[in-house]
Every structure is written in C-alpha cells, then in structure tokens.
C-alpha angles and dihedrals in degrees: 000000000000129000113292129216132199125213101217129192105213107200112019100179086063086075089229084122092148083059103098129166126200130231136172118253102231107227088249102063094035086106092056103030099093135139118313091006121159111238142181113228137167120261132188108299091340144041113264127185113233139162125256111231102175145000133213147160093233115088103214094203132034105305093227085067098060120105115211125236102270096203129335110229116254093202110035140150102310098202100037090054090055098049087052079058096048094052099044079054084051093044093053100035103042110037095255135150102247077228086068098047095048086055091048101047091036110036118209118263120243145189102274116172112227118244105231129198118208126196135170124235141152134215098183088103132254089279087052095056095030079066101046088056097050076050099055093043096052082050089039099231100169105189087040088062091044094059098044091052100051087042096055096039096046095026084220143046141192120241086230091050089049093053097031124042092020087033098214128172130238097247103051083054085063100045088064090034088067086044100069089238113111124003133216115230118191115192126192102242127192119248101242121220095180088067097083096043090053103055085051084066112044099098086066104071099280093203099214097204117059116281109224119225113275110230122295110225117231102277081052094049096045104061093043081055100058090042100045091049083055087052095044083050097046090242101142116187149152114271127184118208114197111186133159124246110299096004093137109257103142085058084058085047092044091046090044087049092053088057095044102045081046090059091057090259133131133235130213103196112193132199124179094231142034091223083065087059099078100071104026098049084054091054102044085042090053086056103038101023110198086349082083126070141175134221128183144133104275090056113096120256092253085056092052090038091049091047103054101046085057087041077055099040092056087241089117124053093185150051130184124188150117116269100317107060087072091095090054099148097247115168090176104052118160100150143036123194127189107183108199086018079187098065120119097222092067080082123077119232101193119056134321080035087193119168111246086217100056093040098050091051086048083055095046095057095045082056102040086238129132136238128213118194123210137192142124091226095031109201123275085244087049104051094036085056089055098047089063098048106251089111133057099240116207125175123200097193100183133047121259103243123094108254094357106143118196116263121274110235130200125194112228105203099215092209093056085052084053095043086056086051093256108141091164118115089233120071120228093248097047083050090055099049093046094051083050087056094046090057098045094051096251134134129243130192132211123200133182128214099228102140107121108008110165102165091276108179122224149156123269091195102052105013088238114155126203105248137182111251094212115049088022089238132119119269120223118242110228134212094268095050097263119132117219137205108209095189093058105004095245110175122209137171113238107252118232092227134022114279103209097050093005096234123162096221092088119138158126110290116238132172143137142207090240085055086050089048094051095044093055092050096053093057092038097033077170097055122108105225133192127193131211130191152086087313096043098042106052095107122086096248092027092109085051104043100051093045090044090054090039089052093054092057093254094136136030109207121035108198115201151127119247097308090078095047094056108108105314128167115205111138099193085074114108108151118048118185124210104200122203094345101181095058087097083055084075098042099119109253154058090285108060106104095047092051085050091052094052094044089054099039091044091049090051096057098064090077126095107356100153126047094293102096113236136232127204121192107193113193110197135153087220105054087156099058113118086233095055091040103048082046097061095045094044099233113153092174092054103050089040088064100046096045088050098054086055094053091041079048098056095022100248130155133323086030087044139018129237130203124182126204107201120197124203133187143150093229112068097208082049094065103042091056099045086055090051094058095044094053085048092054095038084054092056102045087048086048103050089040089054088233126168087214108146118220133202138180162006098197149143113260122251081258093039096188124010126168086009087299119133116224125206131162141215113195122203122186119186132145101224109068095191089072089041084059093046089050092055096052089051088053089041084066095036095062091038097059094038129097099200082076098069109131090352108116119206136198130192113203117182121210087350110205097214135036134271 
C-alpha cells in the first residue's frame, strides 16, 4: 500500500467546515485513522485536535509539506465522530459534496444570544436583613424598604418582579449589593419552544402531572414485547410496523420509548411534517413531560440552538421533529422512529438530497441503536425490504379504539356527475352527507389531491388522460400548446378533442382549496370553515393554531391539501372528502400511483376514529384504476402487488435503481451542451465496464427553466447501486477537470421521490 493522506478539519464548532487541511497517516495509526476519527496534528506552533474527513493516496500539496498525525484519540468525541461518519455515508451514497454533508449533519453555528435568568437573593441571614430594613424605615427609603420586605417575606425574587411590580431601580439593587446585603444571580435559561403549543391547549384539559399509557390490547402488546425482548438482549434491528389508520401505533412507539428511555437511552422521533407536531408533541409531552423536545424549521435559531446543546448535554431524552432532527447530537441513542415512513418529505429536495430513512438505519448502526418504521401504506422500498427479510414486519390489522370500525367509502365517478349536468367541485352525494353532518354537529373534512400536479391535460367526459406512449406517464402542457414528456422528451401537439371519446371538454386540470372554501361557503352560508395550506400556514404557529381550533369544534369543515390528512387524530370527524383523487395519477413519474394510494388510504382514515363510524366519498375520473381501487377498499397487499409487477415491468425502483444527474445554467446553450457531454461520458463508462445500465436523456426537466436557470436531466436506471455510485463518482472527476463545466451547477439525486 502507498502512502495515505487525511483531509482534517481542525476546529469543527467554528462552522468552516469546507476548510481542510492534509496530513499524512503514519503506518502505525492506518488501522485507526478512519472516517470521522479524532485526531491530534500539528499546527502551526502548537498541537491541535481535529476530525478526519477523508482519506486518500493522492497528496494535494508538495509532499514535503505535509506534516504527519501525530496520535488518534483513543477517547474522542463520541458523537462528533459519528456525525463525520454520517456525512461521509451521505456523501457516497447520495451524490453529495462531502462539503454538503458535513453542513447538514453538523449545522453551522451560529451567533445566538443566551437567554439569562436573573434573581435576587441574599445570603447575609434573616437578622442582617431584619435590620436593613429597621434602617431603611427610620431614613425613610422607601424602595429600599419595599425590596427588603418582599425579600424576606418570599426569600427570591425575579428580576422582573424586582423592575417591574416594586418597581426598583437598578441603583438602589447595587447599593445593597455593596453592602453585602442581597446578591444578583444570572443564570443562563433555554429558550422554550413548547411554551406556545401549550397555551393553545390549555382549554383542553392541560393535565399538569404526567398521564401513564392506557393499556395496549394484545396486537399492540405483542409486538412491544418482541421488541422490547431484542432491546433487553441487546439485538438491535430494523422493524416495520404496517397498521391501518388508527390502529394505534403511536401507543407501540410510545410503550417501546418507555423501555428504552428506562434503560438511560435516547430516543429521535421523526415525522414527515410540522403540522404533524402539534399532536404528537402533546402526547408524547403528556407522557414525558420536559424530558421531550421538539426541533423544526419554523422554530427561531435561539430555540434550535437551545435544543441541541441540551440534546448534547443528556437534559433532554427525546426529540421529536420532521427530517432534520435526525442529526440531533445524541450521544446516547438507543431508538430511531420514522412515523409515515412513506412520506415524501422524508426525502430531501435540496443537496445532499439524502433519504431520512436510510440515513437514520446508517446512524443506528453507528450508534447500536435500533429504527422502527411506521406507516399504514408503508413504502414500496420499505415493505419489499421486508419481504425479503431485511426488515421486522409487523401488521396491526384493526383500529385501537374499543368498538371503531374502519370508514365506509363510496367511489363517486365524476363523469357520470357532468353527464347529470352537475359542474360543481362537489358531487351530489358528498353535498348531501355533508349537509347530514352539519345538522348532527359533526365535523367533515375536505381534502384535495393536489400532490403532484404538473398541468397535465384530460378529458372530463371520459377521464382519459394524455400519456406518453412511450414511458406510460402523463405529458405537461406548455405554454405554446405543446405536451412534453420529461422522462423521454416526447413532444406532442395538444388535440383539439379527446381522442379516446372525441369530446370537446379536454384541458388542463386547475383548482384550489380557496375555490373549495368558497365553494363551500356558497352551498352552507351557515358552515364554519377553516382553511389549511401554503397561504394560511406561513406563520410560525400557524400549524398549530388552525388544527387546535378545528379540534375544539370551532369550526365544521377544514379545507386543506395533504398537510391536513398526515396522522391526525380528531375523533368528531366523521366525512372526509377526496377531491378530485386521481389528480396524483398525472403527476409525471413512476410514482404516481403509489403517491396516489397513500394520499387516498391516509385520507380515509381520518374518518371515524372514535366511536362515531366514518364515511369517505372519494370523486375521481378514474374510478377503475387499481390505486384508486385497492384504496377504497383499503387493501394494502393488492395494490402492493399491482403496483410491483409494473415496476418489475419497466425496471423501476425497488427492482432497479435510478439516479438523476440534473444540470443547471444560466445560459441555455450552456446547458444543453453540458447535458450532452455528460450523457457521452456516462455511455462510455457504461461501455468499457459491460454494464446493462439504461440511459435516457438528454431532456429538458418537467420545469425546464426557474429563477433564469436552465434546467436540463440525465436519467440513469441499473440494478446494482453500487455501479450507479461508481458512475457518479466518475462523473463527479470528469466535471471537475473539464472545462466545458464552468458556471454550470450540477446535482446528482439517487431513487428521487418526486419528478423533474
């Protein structure tokens, strides 16, 4: 073996993490000078402890400048070594700069002003300040005498308290201060972001001691206690647990949380949305009480701060959030948990676009800890997995609650509605059921499938939808008329009737949930509706603040798009409208039909989670379509099976694997040509290494140009990942020594979970 080099990052809390120096591994420590290693260098003058971040045979510098490791520590920092590891996993297996990673797993620091707390007290003794007092009544000092009455009636005061009710001034605090008579202690406090969501909820019975876990029935039980045997042994693994709507999986998460905080562990629970915080931080706060924390992207920098150094600091034994709080800086870890393991979100869409779910098993195992998916439409990745035995698989079949049947649901074929002469958005029967709830006192809610939507163009006579012919997905209608492919880069004129029933009423699909609002408003003038989506939610409580009201019966319709169908709990709702369910259908890629599954199942089961039995109405132009289908009929195992002989059938993932190689440039030219080179390289390599690997592109992306940037895509599918990754890093030094990549950016993105 040749000489070996480490690139170090010397000071890690500065946040220069893309400043790296090299040194050279003596023969000695190349057993132990791996990935996110501590180690001691020389620096300048003096010895300094960094972190290696990675390690190769090629000196970047003159190799006589290069100063050798002096030690690796044997003893480092256990969780900073760990994250360094994480991101060089992100950094191989997700086409990111290493650069990238680093700034994901380990945030910048920033300038956060400390929250202090400041009291009064005094240690002089009761006689001391008896006497102070005497003293300030004979002088007649009368905020003196203020102070020291309230001090030696209460023993401590607030500095508010101080300023404010007794309204004393600072200099007559230090007066007695240089007396010896009272003392000012300032105390660093954490900013609290539970603070806000709790006030929201005080007029629901806030318990203020901690609530213990009701009984878990026997599918429940069974399953803590399988998991909990595996913890007690030391056994940790990856389970899956599929189980319908309200079947009660939050309640197994809660049980396994108990056994592992019990055990001195910590716990990273993630949900795939903040609207989702609301219920489940009260619930987990209700059991764990201050023990329990949150962290996401709406709170302020001094709140995250705040978080993570008690994260660091062990005063905290779980974190709930959505993807980010993955890289929590748990040095403790014992347990994992993605809720809706399906969800989208769980994917990142800038770089590094890592996977949460990947990521979170790769950092279980760097902290023997273990995950547990859950989901009532687990993802097509997750369940295969299981199949094949690389998962747990556990199934709750029935909901929770004592005598809660799952929701009856009833397919409304929308040409039939505009065959009938009804152009409204809302089908007769779902009119009629929702009048039926008004009058009864319970609640409905409507939500609209727009996950996806990309101006694809159909029929509203015949359902029919304008599809490629050759990739069987929907084309986009641009501004000129012209239909698009964006997998193959198919190009079609619009027709001016439908092909397959040759009616005239063919176009481009748009809606809205404020037209649905108003809609509904103008049919139930005496409805209370609430609204929730990207306009209504742009405040930081705002999450909090609709889906509290809405759970208090203050309003009796929520109108929303998928963020109000994700795991909540609200058992006055009884209707729950799908509106226009087949729009995901047309979304643009491979997925589609399994997106479309999980919206529909997952909206269904909002209804009827209580006692009160549930009714879904589900409008849709494709009534016949296996999603759909398997949806209504809540049948995870059929659709599962459908969906998986089309993917086997065009080689998609999970069979294959895709990676996507997105080029961006301001220049259009530019672009193209940049695409074009990319595709030419990726063909040889593929050539000279006798791979099967499919190509396809150049073309334009499904938003061929945003913010003046042209956007073009290269799209690789090949069954071993481990070539596609070695494709990628090929690609990675062919950009890098070419000229032809000059102010053009690109992104690799592996199995993306959503079009280009």
């Amino acid at each position: 073996m040749g000489d070996m080099y480490a690139d170090v990052i010397v000071d890690i809390s500065s946040g220069q993490l893309d400043k790296t120096y090299q040194y050279s591994i003596p023969e000695q420590l190349l057993s132990v000078a791996v990935m996110g290693a501590p180690v001691i260098i020389p620096f300048g003058t003096a010895k300094r402890e960094g972190y290696i971040v990675g390690i190769s045979g090629e000196p970047k510098i003159a190799v006589e400048r290069i100063k050798p490791i002096t030690a690796v520590k044997e003893k480092g920092q256990v969780i900073e070594s760990q994250m360094i590891a994480l991101a060089y996993f992100i950094r191989e297996n997700f086409g990111a700069t290493m650069n990238d990673a680093l700034h994901t797993v380990l945030p910048v620091k920033q300038a956060v002003r400390r929250v202090e707390k400041k009291t009064l007290v005094s240690d002089a003794g009761m006689d001391v300040l008896k006497d102070a007092l005497e003293k300030a009544v004979r002088r007649g000092y009368a905020a003196r005498e203020r102070l020291l009455r309230r001090l030696i009636s209460d023993g401590e005061l607030l500095w508010e308290t101080v300023t404010g009710e007794l309204s004393i001034s600072s200099p007559t605090v230090q007066a007695l201060v240089r007396e010896g008579i009272v003392k000012v202690l300032v105390k660093e406090s954490y900013r609290n972001p539970l603070t806000s969501l709790l006030k929201l909820n005080e007029g629901e019975g806030e318990e203020k001691s901690l609530k213990p876990l009701p009984p878990l029935n026997a599918s429940q039980q069974k399953i803590h206690d399988r998991i909990a045997a595996d913890l007690s042994a030391g056994v940790h693994k990856t389970y899956l647990v599929h189980g319908v709507t309200g079947s009660g999986k939050t309640e197994v998460y809660l049980s396994v949380i108990e056994e592992v905080v019990r055990a001195g562990r910590q716990v990273i629970m993630l949900i795939p949305e903040i609207a989702l915080t609301y219920q489940t931080l009260l619930r987990f706060y209700r059991r764990f009480g201050d023990r329990v924390s949150v962290l996401h992207s709406r709170m302020s920098a001094g709140e995250r701060y705040d978080q993570s150094l008690r994260a660091k600091n062990g005063e905290i034994d779980i974190i709930i959030g959505p993807r980010s709080a993955l890289f929590t800086p748990f040095e403790r870890l014992g347990l994992i948990i993605l809720d809706e393991e399906h969800e989208a979100s769980y994917k990142s869409e800038m770089p590094p676009k890592y996977h949460a779910r990947e990521v979170a098993i790769e950092r279980a195992r760097l902290s023997g800890a273990s995950v547990i998916l859950g989901s009532a439409t687990p993802s097509l990745w997750a369940y295969e997995s299981a199949m094949r035995g690389e998962f747990t698989l556990f199934t709750l079949k029935e909901r929770a609650v004592p005598g809660a049947l799952m929701p009856t649901v009833s397919v409304v074929d929308l040409r039939e509605e505009l065959a009938a002469g009804n152009r409204m958005i809302f089908s007769r029967a779902l009119q009629e059921k929702m009048r039926k709830r008004l009058l009864s006192g319970q609640q409905t809610m409507l939500f609209l499938n727009r996950r996806g939507y990309a101006g694809f163009v159909s029929c509203r006579s015949c359902g029919h939808v304008m599809k490629c012919p050759h990739c069987d997905i929907s084309m986009t209608e641009h501004d000129n008329g012209t239909l698009v492919c964006h997998y193959c880069g198919e190009r079609r004129k619009k027709p001016a009737t439908c092909p397959s029933c040759g009616s005239k009423y063919i176009a481009g699909f748009g809606t809205g949930t404020q037209k649905i609002e108003e809609g509904v408003k103008k049919i139930f003038p005496e409805a209370r509706v609430l609204r929730m989506d990207a306009d209504t939610t742009k405040k930081k409580e705002s999450y909090s603040e609709i889906l509290s009201s809405f759970s208090r019966g203050e309003a009796d319709i929520l109108v929303g798009t998928q963020m109000i169908v994700k795991g909540h709990d609200f058992p006055n709702v009884t209707l729950v409208g799908i509106l226009a369910a087949d729009l995901s259908l047309n979304s643009g890629d491979y997925q589609a039909a399994e997106r479309t599954f999980d919206l529909l199942a997952q909206a269904a089961g909002r209804a009827g989670r209580g006692r009160l039995l549930g009714e879904v109405v589900i409008q849709t132009y494709q009534p016949d379509h296996y999603a759909i289908k398997s949806a209504a009929e809540a049948d995870y195992e059929g659709f599962f099976r459908q969906e998986m002989a089309y993917r086997r059938a065009l080689s998609y993932p999970p069979v294959s694997h895709v990676m996507v190689v997105l080029i961006l440039s301001v220049k259009e030219a530019r672009a193209d040509s940049a695409a074009q080179l990319i595709a030419g390289a990726a063909g040889e390599f593929i050539k000279e290494n006798g791979l099967c690997t499919t190509v396809v592109g150049p073309a334009p992306a499904s938003l061929a140009k945003a913010n003046d940037l042209y956007r073009r895509m290269v799209y690789f599918k090949e069954t071993d990942y481990s070539w596609l990754t070695a494709l990628k890093n090929f690609l990675e030094g062919y950009i890098l020594y070419s000229e032809h990549f000059k102010n053009v950016n690109i992104q690799f993105d592996f199995d993306p979970v959503s079009g280009y």
